[in-house]
N, C-alpha and C positions, 0 to 999 in steps of 0.2 A: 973251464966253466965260463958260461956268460955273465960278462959284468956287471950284471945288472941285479944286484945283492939286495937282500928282502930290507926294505925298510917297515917299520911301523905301518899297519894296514888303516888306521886311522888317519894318517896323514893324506893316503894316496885317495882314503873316502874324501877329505876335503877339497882337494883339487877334484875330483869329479862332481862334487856338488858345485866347485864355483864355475865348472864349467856349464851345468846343466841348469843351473838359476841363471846367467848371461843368456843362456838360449830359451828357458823359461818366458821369460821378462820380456823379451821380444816376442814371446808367444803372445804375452799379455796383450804386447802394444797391437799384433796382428788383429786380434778376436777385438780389442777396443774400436779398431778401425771398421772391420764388419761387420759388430753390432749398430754401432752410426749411420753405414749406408743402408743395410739390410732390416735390422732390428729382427722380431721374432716371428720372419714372414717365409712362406713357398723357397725364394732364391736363397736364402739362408741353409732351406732343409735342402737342396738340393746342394751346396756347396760343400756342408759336412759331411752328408753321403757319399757324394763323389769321394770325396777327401778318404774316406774309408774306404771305399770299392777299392780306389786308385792304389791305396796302402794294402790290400789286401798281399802281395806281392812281399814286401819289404815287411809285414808284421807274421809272416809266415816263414821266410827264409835269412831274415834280419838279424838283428844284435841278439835275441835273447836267445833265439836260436842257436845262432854261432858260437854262444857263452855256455850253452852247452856241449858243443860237437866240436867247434876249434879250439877256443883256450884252452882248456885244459890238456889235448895232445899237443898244441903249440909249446906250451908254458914246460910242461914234462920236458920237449927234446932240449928247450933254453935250458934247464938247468941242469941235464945232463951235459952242457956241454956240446953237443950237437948242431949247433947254429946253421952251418950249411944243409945238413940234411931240412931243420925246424923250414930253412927258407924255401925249399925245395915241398915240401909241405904243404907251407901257403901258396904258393905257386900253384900248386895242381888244385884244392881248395877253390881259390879265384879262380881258374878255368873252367869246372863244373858249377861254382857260379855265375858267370859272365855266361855261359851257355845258356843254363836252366831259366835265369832272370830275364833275359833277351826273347827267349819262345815265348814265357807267358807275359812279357809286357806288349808283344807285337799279337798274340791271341787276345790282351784286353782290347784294344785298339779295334779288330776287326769283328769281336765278339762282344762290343759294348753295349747296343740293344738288348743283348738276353740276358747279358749281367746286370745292367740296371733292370728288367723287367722282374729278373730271381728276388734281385736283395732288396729293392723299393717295390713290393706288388703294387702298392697301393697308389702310385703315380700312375697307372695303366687306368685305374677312376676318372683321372682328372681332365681327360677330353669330354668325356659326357659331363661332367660335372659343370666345365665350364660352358659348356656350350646349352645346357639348363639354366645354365644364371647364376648356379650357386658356387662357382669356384670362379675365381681369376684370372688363373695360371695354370698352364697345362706343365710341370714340372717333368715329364719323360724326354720331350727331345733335349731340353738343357741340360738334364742328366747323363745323357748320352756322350754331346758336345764335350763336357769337361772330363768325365772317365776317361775317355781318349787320349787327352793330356797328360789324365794323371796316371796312366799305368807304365808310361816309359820312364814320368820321374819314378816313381816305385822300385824300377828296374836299379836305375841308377843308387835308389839310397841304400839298395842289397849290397852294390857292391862298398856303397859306403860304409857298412858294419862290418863289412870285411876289415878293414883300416880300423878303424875300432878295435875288433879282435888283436890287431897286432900289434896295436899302438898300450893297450890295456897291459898283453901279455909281456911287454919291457916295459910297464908301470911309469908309460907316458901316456898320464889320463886326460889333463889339463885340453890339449887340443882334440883330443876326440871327442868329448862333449861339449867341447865350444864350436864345432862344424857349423851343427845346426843355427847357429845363428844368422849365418851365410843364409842358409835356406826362407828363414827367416826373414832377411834383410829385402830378399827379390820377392818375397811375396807381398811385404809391406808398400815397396816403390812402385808394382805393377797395380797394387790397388789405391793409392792416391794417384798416381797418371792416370787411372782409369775413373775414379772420382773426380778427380778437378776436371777432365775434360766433359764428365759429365754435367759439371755445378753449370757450365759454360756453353752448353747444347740446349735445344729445344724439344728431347727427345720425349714419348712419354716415360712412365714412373716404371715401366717394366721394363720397355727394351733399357732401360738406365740401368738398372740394376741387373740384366742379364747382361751385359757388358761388361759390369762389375767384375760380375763371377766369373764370366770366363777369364780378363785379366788377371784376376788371383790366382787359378788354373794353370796358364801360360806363366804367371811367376814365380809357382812352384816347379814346373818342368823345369828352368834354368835353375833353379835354387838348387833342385838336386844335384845337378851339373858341376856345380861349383862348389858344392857340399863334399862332393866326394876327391875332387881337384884339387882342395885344399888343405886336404889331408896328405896327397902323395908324397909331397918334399919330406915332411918328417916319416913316413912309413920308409922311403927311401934310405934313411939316416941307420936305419933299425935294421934294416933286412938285411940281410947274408944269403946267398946263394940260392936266391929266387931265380924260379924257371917255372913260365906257363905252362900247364899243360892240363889233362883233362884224363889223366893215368887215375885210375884208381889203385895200382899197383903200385904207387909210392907209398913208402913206410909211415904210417902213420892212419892214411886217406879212409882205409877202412871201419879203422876204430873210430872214427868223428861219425862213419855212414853208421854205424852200429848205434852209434849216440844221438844222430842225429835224428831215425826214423820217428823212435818213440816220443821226440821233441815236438817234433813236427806235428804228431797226433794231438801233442799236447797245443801246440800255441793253435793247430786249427781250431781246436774246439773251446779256446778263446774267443779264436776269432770267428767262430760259429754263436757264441756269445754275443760278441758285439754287433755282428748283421741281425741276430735272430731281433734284438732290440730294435733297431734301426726298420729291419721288417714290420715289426708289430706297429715302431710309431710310423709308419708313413702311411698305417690305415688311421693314424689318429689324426688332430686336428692340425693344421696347418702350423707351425713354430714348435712342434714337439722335439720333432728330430734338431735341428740346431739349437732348440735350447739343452739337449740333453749333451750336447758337442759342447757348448760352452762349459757347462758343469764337471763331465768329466774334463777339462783344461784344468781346472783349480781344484778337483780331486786330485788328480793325478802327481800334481807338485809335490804334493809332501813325499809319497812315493819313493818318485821320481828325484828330489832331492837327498834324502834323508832315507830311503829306502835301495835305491838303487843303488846309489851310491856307494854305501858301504856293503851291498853286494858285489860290485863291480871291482871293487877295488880285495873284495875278501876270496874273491873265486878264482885267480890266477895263486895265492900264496896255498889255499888250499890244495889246490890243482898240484902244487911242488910238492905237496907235503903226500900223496898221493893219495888225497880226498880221504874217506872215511877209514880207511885203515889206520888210521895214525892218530895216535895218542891222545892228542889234544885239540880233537876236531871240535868233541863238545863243548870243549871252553871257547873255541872260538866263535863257534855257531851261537853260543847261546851267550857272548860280549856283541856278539853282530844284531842279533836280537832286544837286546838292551840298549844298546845304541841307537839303532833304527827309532824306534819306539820312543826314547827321550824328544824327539819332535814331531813325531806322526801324532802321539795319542793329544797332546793339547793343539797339535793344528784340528783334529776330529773336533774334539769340542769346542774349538774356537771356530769353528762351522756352524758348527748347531747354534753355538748361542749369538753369534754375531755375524755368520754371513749375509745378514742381508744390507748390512752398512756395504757391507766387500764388497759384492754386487753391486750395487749402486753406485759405489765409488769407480767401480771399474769399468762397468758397461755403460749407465744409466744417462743415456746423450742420445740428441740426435732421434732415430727409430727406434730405437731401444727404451722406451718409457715402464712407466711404475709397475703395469700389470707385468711384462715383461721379466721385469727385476724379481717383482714375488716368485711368478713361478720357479726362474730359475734358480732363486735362493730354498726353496720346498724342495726343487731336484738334487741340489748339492747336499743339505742338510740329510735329506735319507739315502746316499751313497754313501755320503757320511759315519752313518752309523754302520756300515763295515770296513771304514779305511783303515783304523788299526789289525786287523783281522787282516785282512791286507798285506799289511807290512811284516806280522811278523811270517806270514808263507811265504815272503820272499826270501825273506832269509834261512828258513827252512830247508826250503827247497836246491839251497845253493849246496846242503851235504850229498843231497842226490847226483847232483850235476857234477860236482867234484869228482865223485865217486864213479861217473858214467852209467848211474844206474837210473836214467831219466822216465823211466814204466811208470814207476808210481805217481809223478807231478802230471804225467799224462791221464794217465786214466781218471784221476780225481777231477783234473781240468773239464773233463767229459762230463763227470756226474755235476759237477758247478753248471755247466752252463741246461741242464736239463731241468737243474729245480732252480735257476736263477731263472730262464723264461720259461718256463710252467709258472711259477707263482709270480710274478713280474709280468706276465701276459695276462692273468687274469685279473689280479689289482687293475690293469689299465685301463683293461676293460669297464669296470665297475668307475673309476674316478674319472674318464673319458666325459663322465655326463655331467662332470660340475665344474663349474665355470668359475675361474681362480678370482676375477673380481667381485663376483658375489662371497666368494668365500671368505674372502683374508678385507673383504670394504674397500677396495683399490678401485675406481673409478677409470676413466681416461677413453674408454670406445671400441678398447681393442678386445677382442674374442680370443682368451686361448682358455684353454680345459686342463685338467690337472692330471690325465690319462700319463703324461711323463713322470710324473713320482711315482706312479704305484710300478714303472719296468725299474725305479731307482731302488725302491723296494724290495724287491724283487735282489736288484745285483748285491746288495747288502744281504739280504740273507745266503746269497752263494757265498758271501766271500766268508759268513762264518761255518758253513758248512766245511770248506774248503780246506781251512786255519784244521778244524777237530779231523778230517781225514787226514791232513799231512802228518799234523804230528802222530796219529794212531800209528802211519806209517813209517816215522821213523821211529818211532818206541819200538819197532818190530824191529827195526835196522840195528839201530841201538838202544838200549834200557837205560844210557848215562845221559841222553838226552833229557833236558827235562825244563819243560819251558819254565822259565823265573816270576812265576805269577807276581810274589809279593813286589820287588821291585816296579813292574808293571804296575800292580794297583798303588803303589806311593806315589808314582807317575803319573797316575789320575788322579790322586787327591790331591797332588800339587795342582795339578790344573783346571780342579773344581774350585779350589780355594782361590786362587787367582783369577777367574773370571766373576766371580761376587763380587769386586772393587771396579773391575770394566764394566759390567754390568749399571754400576749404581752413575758412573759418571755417563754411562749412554742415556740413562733414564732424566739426570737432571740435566747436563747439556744438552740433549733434546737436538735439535740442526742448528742450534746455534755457531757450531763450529766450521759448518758446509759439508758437502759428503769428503772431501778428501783427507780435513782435520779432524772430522770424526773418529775415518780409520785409525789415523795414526795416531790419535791420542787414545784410542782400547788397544792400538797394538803396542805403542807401551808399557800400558798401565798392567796389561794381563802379559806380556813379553816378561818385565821387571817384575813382578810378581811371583811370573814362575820359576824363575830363574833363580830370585832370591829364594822361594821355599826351598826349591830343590838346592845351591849351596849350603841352607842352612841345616838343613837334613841331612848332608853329606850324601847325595847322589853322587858315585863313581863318576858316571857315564857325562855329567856337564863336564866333569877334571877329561876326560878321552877324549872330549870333542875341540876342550881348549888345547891339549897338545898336538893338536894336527892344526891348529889354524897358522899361517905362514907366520916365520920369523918364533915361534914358540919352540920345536923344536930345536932339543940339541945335537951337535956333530954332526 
């Protein structure tokens, strides 16, 4: 048997959140950086789309993918004992990755025109546009330039979720979610080299900032590079009887392809999602699409921290346990759900009722001024109101994956993203015509429209769509499922009650404190708040998440 003995699946969620908050936080520092040079303009929408296109690659055959179609046959042969055949596995695995990822990052490269024409239509305006007088910036060839870039890193961060996969599946989580920070660290230094030598030229205001963008570009290609490099010494440590190859007739190879199809349907029509938005905003006003990138960033964290996490760390022990057959799936699915949930649902409300201090604090420099900040506080706050919804389908979803029964998280994925833009396209429509400083009194010159809340709109009501199919879906799988409403609603009345005291001290300090003591004195007062109700209540899940934090555990 492989040595590698189930510890508490709480513990192994902590080490992936501290990995994923290290690389978070460098997210932060990145977006601070290019909301300063760029603000809420053309080179901005073009950077985040790129950034998407380029990902398209890596969010299709990536980690969440692979958590469905590797780990789980990986993790099986480890605890059967089978370590060389397991290596032999990933081996073939990485071969049909490294093949597949290679075609289509060298098809982005050479088919970069028609892909930016698909997923941005509305950049093919912008030559008439500007040559009328009414636009500035013709944003199709810059688009072009950085896709380019970015589709070979893409390539390279597939094969980085590979590493992941194996690093996860021996519950060495710590350094797989701190990769990214690598990634991270080259995109920041390529865009302050490319800043300072701009503060220091005499260039104009555009070719400046299309320099920018493409150095961020160029410092994502090598970030992946080093993203995936720096995983290998510890995957190395881990493997057993690894051998390339590109067999589908190794033991195992099949079942992951059996697993992997229906995945694939699913995360396209995600990622059918997130282009269909990005589509509809780049007929909208100029700063839509990058403000809707910045937003989803600080969506995505609670997630991503506190969501992912104790997915990531809960779907290899499942996986041993051989996914939904076994006993005690629904006790752990629905302690995964309760967990998650003890910081997703007051990060949600601590959105709504204070992101615009956050915003401000984080972005609010530089290009980045007030109207800027409102909007993109409007956009977070109505994504907002589906990120619990959110959180707990991902832990949902993880009985499926276990199980290798991934049809159903697909096919739902499909109808999300049809009634997320259907009604997310036509809100935008409609609030496209009102101009955020007329509306919220923000002053400052700048032009942006509110057409990005109403696609934010839009993804909030998928994601509660999304929440009532899955579960109908496992209720059909299993009838012992059964989501934990009531601790859920104690969970938001602790952190309704707790934001009434941050509340009252944001109303009377006022900006007496500046934007960065502002935050930190509501993320105390509502942090300590909640935290107290919930011990005094006896919430479970605060006692689960203090015995995973390092040095708490015993033996």
């Amino acid at each position: 048997m492989t040595s590698d003995r189930s510890p508490p699946a709480v513990g192994g969620a902590s080490r992936v959140a501290a990995g994923i908050l290290a690389s978070r936080l460098l997210g932060f520092v990145r977006d601070m950086v290019l909301a300063r040079y760029l603000g809420a303009s053309a080179q901005l929408d073009v950077f985040r789309q790129a950034m998407r296109s380029g990902n398209l690659i890596q969010n299709l055959l990536g980690e969440q993918t692979l958590s469905a179609a590797f780990i789980p046959q990986y993790s099986r042969l480890l605890e059967e004992g089978r370590e060389e055949e397991a290596g032999r596995f990933a081996g073939a695995i990485f071969g049909l990755l490294l093949v597949v990822s290679s075609l289509l990052a060298l098809a982005g490269v050479f088919l970069a025109e028609p892909i930016v024409a698909l997923f941005n239509a509305g950049y093919l305006q912008d030559a008439a546009r500007v040559a009328a007088g009414a636009g500035q910036i013709d944003r199709f060839p810059l688009a072009v330039k950085v896709v380019r870039l970015l589709f070979p890193m893409a390539g390279l961060l597939v094969l980085s979720a590979w590493s992941v996969g194996v690093l996860n599946s021996h519950r060495r989580f710590f350094v797989a979610y701190f990769a990214p920070v690598i990634w991270n660290v080259a995109i920041l230094s390529a865009l302050w080299l490319a800043g300072g030598a701009a503060a220091a030229g005499g260039e104009s205001p555009a070719v400046t900032l299309e320099r920018i963008v493409l150095a961020g570009a160029f410092g994502a290609l090598v970030g992946g590079g080093l993203q995936f490099l720096v995983q290998l010494p510890f995957v190395a440590r881990v493997l057993r009887g690894f051998r390339l190859s590109v067999s589908t007739r190794t033991p195992g190879v099949r079942g992951a392809l059996r697993a992997f199809w229906p995945m694939l349907a699913g995360r396209g029509a995600v990622q059918l999602s997130g282009h269909l938005d990005g589509f509809i905003a780049s007929f909208l006003a100029p700063g839509a699409q990058g403000i809707l990138g910045f937003a989803l960033t600080l969506y995505l964290l609670p997630l991503s921290l506190f969501g992912l996490s104790v997915a990531a760390a809960e779907l290899p022990e499942m996986s041993r346990r051989r996914g939904a057959k076994d006993d005690d799936v629904a006790a752990r699915v629905l302690g995964t759900v309760r967990r998650s949930s003890f910081f997703v649902i007051p990060t949600a409300l601590g959105y709504v009722c204070f992101g615009l201090p956050i915003v401000t604090a984080i972005y609010g420099r530089g290009a980045f001024g007030r109207v800027d900040c409102w909007l993109m506080y409007l956009v977070l706050a109505a994504y907002s109101l589906g990120l619990p919804a959110s959180g707990v389908t991902r832990q949902l979803n993880t009985v499926f994956y276990a199980a290798g029964r991934t049809r159903v998280p697909a096919r739902v994925g499909v109808e999300r993203v049809l009634l997320s833009a259907g009604s997310g396209g036509l809100l935008a429509w409609i609030l496209d015509r009102f101009e955020v400083g007329a509306v919220v009194g923000a002053g400052g010159g700048k032009h942006l429209f509110l057409g990005a809340v109403g696609l934010a709109i839009g993804g909030a009501l998928g994601a509660w769509y999304e929440l009532v199919r899955i579960r109908r879906g496992l209720r059909a799988e299993r009838a012992d499922v059964v989501l934990p409403v009531a601790p859920l609603l104690r969970m938001a009345g602790c952190a309704a009650a707790a934001a009434l005291p941050a509340a009252l001290l944001w109303y009377v300090a006022g900006d007496a404190l500046g934007a960065w003591g502002r935050v930190l004195a509501l993320a105390t007062v509502y942090a300590v708040g909640y935290l107290g109700l919930a011990d005094r209540l006896g919430v479970s899940e605060l006692a689960a998440w203090r015995a995973g934090l390092p040095g708490r555990r015993k033996g």
